[in-house]
C-alpha positions as CSV (number, residue, x, y, z in Angstrom):
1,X,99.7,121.1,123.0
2,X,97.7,118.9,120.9
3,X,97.3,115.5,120.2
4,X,95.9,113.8,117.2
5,X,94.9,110.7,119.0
6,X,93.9,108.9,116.0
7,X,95.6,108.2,112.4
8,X,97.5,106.3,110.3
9,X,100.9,107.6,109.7
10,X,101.8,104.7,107.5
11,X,99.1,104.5,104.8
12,X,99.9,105.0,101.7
13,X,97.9,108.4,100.8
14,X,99.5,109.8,103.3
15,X,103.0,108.8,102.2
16,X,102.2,110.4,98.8
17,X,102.5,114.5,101.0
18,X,105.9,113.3,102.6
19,X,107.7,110.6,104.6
20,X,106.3,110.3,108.3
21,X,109.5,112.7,109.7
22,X,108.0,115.3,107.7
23,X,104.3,114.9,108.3
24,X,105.3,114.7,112.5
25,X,107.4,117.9,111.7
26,X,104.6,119.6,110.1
27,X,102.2,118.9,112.6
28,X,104.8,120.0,116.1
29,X,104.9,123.0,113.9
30,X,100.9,123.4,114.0
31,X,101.2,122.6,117.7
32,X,100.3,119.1,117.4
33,X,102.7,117.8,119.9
34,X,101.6,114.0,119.8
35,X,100.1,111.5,117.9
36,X,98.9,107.9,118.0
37,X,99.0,105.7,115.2
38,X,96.5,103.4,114.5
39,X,96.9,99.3,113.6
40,X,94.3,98.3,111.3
41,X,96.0,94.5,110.2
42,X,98.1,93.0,112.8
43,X,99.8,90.3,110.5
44,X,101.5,92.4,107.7
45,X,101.2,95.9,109.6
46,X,101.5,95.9,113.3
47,X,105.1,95.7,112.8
48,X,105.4,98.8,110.3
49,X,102.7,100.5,112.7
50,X,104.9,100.3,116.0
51,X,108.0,100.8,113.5
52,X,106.8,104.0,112.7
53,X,106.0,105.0,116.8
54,X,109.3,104.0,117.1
55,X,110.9,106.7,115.7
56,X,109.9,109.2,117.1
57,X,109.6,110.5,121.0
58,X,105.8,111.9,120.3
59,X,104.3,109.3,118.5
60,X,102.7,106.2,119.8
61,X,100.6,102.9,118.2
62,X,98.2,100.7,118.7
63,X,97.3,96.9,117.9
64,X,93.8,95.6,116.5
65,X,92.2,94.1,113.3
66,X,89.6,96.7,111.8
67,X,86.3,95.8,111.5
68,X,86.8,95.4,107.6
69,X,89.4,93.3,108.1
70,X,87.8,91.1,110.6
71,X,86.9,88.4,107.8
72,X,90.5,87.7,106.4
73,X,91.2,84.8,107.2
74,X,95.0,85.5,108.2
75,X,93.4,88.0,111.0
76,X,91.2,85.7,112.2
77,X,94.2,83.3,113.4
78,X,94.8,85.9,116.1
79,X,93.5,85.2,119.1
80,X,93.0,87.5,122.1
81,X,96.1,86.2,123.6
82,X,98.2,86.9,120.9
83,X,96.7,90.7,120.8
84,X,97.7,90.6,124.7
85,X,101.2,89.4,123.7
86,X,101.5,92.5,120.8
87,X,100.4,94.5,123.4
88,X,102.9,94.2,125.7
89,X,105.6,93.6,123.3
90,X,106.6,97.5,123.3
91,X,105.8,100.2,125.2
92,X,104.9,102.1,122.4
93,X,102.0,99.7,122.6
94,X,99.2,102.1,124.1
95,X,96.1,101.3,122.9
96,X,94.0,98.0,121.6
97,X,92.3,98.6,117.8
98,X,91.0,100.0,116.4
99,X,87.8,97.3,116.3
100,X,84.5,97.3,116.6
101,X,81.8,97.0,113.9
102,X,80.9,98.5,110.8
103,X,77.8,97.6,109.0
104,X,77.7,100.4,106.1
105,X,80.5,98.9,104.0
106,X,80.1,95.2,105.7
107,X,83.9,94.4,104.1
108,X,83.4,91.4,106.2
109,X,80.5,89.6,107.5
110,X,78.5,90.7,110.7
111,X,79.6,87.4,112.7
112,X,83.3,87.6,112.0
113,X,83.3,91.3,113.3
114,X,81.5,90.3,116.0
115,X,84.0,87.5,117.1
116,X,86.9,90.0,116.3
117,X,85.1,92.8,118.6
118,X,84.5,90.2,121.2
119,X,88.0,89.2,121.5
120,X,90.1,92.7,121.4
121,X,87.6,93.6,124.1
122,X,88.8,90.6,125.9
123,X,92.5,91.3,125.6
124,X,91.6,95.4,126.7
125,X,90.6,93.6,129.7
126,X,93.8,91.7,130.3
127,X,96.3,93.9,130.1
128,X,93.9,97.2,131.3
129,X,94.5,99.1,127.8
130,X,92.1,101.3,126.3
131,X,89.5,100.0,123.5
132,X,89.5,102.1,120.5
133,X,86.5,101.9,118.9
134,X,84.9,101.7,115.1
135,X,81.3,101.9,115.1
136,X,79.2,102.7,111.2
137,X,75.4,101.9,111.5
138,X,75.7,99.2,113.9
139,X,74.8,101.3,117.1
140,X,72.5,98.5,119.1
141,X,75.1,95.5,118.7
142,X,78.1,97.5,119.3
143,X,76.6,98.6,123.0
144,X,75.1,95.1,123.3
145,X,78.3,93.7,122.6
146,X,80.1,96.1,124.8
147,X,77.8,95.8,127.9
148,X,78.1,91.6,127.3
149,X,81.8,91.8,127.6
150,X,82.3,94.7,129.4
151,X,83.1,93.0,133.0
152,X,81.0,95.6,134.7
153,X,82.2,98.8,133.7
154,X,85.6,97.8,133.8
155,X,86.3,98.2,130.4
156,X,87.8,101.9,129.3
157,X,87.8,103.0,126.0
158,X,87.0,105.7,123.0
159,X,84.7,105.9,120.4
160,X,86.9,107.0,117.8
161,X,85.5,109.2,115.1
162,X,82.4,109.9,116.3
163,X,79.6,110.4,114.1
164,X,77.1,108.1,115.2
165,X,73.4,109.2,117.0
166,X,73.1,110.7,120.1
167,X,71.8,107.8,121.6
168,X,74.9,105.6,120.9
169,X,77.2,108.9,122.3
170,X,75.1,109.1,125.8
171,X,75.3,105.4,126.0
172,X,79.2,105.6,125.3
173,X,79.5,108.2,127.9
174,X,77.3,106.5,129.9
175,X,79.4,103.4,129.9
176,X,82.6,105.3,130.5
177,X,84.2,105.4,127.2
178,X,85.9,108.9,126.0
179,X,84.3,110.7,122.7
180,X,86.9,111.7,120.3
181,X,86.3,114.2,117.4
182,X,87.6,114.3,113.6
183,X,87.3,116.3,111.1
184,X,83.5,115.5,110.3
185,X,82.4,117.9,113.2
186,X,83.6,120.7,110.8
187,X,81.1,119.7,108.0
188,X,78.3,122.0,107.5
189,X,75.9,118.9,107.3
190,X,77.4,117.5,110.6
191,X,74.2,119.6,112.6
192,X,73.1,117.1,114.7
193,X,76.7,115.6,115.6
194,X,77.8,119.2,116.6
195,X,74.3,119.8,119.1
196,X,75.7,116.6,120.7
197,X,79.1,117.4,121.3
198,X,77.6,120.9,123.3
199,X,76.5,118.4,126.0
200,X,79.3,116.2,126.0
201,X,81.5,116.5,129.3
202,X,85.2,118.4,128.5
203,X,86.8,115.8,130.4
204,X,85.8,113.1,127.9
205,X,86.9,114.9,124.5
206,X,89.3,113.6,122.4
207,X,90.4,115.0,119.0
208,X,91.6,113.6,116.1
209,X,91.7,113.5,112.1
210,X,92.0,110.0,111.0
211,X,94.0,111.3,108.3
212,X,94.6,110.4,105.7
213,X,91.0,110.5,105.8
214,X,88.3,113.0,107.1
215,X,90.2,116.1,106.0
216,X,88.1,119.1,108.3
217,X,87.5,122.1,106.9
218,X,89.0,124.2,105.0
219,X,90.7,121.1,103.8
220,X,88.3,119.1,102.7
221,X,88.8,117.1,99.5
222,X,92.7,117.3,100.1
223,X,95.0,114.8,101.9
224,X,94.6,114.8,105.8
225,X,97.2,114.8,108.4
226,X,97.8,115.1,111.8
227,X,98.7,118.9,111.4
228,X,95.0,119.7,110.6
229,X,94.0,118.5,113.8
230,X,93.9,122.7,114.9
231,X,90.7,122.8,112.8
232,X,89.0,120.2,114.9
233,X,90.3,121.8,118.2
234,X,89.0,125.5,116.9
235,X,85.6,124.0,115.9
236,X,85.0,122.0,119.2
237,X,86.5,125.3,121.4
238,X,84.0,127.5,119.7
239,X,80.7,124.7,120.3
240,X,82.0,124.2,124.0
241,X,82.0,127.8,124.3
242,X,85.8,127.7,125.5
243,X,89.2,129.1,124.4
244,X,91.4,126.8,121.6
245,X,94.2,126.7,124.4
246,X,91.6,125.4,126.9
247,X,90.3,122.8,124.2
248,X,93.6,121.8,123.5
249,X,94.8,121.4,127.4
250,X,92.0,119.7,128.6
251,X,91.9,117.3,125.1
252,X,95.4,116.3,126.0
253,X,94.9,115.8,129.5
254,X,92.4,113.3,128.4
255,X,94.6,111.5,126.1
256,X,97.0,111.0,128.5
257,X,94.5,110.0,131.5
258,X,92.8,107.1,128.6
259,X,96.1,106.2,127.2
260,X,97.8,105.8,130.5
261,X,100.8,104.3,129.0
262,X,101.9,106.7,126.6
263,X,104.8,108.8,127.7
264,X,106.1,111.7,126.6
265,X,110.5,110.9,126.3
C-alpha cells in the first residue's frame, strides 16, 4: 500500500477530473490506499477539508494557514489555541499545516509568516501532532525559527515537498523531521534534489504529489492526483536502490509512525 501523504482533495482543479469519491477510487485502484488532505485556510476551508476526510475510511486532514495565506487578516485572528481546539475537534484531525514560510511568491509579508509559523509550531507542541511543513527560498529562518521554538527536539514533523538544498534536508533530518517526496523528484532538472534523497535514511521517506499540483512524470503538464503518487514511489525505489513494494511498505510505515493518529477503519 501507498499513501499520498500530502494533497488537496478539495481544490478546485482537481474537482474539474471528478468528485473526490472518484479521485479516492482512482487512486485505491493504483494502490494508493490512503491519503491526507491538506488545510491551507482554516476560516472558510477547514470545515470542507475535514468534511471531505470524513467520508471516507482512507482519508484523513489536517489544520493550518499556508504561508501565503498568513497575511489575511481573517487567518491571522487564529490563535495557537484555536488551531489546538480544531485539532482535536475530530479524529480525522492528524496533522498541523501545512505552514511554514515561503519567500519566492512572498503572498504575504515575511513577518506575518513568521508569526503564523511560530504559532502552529506552538499548537504541534500542545497536542504532540506532527508539523507539516512549507519551506520556498527561506532555508536559514525556517531552521532558525524551528530550532527557537522547537522545545528541544520535541517537535516532530515533515518537510513536505521537498525541493529545497541539501543543507536545509540534513538539517531537517538532523532535527528529526521526516522528508517527503512529490512529483518534482521525477523532473529531469531535479539532479541535485535526487543525489540528496540517495543519502536520505528509508525510515524517514514520505511520498506525496501535492496534486493538484506537481504532476510527476509522465504526467507532467496534466491535472495531478493522488493516483500518480506510483510515479514518485517508482522513482524514489529505483534512487534508493530498492524494490517499489519495499518503497511503498516502508513509506507507509512512516506515515503512520509521524501521523500517529491516523487510523486505518
Amino acid at each position: 500500500m501507498i499513501i499520498d501523504s500530502h494533497c488537496h482533495l478539495n481544490h478546485k482543479r482537481l474537482l474539474n477530473i471528478g468528485a473526490p469519491e472518484l479521485v479516492v477510487e482512482r487512486a485505491r485502484a493504483a494502490g494508493v490506499g490512503g491519503i491526507l488532505t491538506i488545510n491551507c485556510r482554516i476560516g472558510d476551508e477547514f470545515d470542507e477539508v475535514l468534511a471531505v476526510a470524513q467520508q471516507f475510511d482512507n482519508v484523513w486532514c489536517s489544520v493550518g494557514t499556508h504561508p501565503h495565506e498568513a497575511g489575511d487578516e481573517d487567518e491571522k485572528k487564529f490563535t495557537a489555541a484555536d488551531i489546538v481546539k480544531k485539532a482535536q475537534s475530530d479524529p480525522k484531525v492528524v496533522g498541523i499545516g501545512e505552514t511554514g514560510l515561503d519567500y519566492f511568491y512572498k503572498h504575504s509579508p515575511p513577518e506575518d509568516q513568521h508569526e503564523n509559523f511560530r504559532k502552529h509550531i506552538r499548537a504541534c507542541l500542545e497536542t504532540d501532532m506532527p508539523l507539516i511543513i512549507h519551506a520556498r527560498d527561506a532555508d536559514d529562518d525556517v531552521m532558525r525559527i524551528l530550532r527557537e521554538e522547537g522545545s528541544g527536539g520535541k517537535l516532530k514533523g515533515v518537510m513536505h515537498c521537498f525541493s529545497s538544498s541539501r543543507k536545509l534536508g540534513e538539517e531537517a533530518l538532523d532535527f528529526g523531521l521526516y522528508i517527503s517526496l512529490s512529483g518534482i523528484i521525477t523532473f529531469k532538472k531535479s539532479a541535485d534534489l535526487q543525489e540528496f534523497v540517495k543519502d536520505v535514511p528509508l525510515d524517514r521517506l514520505l511520498v506525496e504529489t501535492d496534486a493538484p499540483y506537481l504532476a510527476p512524470e509522465p504526467h507532467r503538464g496534466h491535472i495531478n492526483e493522488p493516483a500518480f503518487t506510483v510515479h514518485t514511489v517508482q522513482k524514489v525505489a529505483d534512487l534508493k536502490g530498492v524494490s517499489e513494494d519495499e518503497l511503498a511498505a516502508v513509506t507507509t510505515k512512516n506515515f503512520f509512525a509521524l501521523f500517529d493518529r491516523a487510523q486505518m477503519v
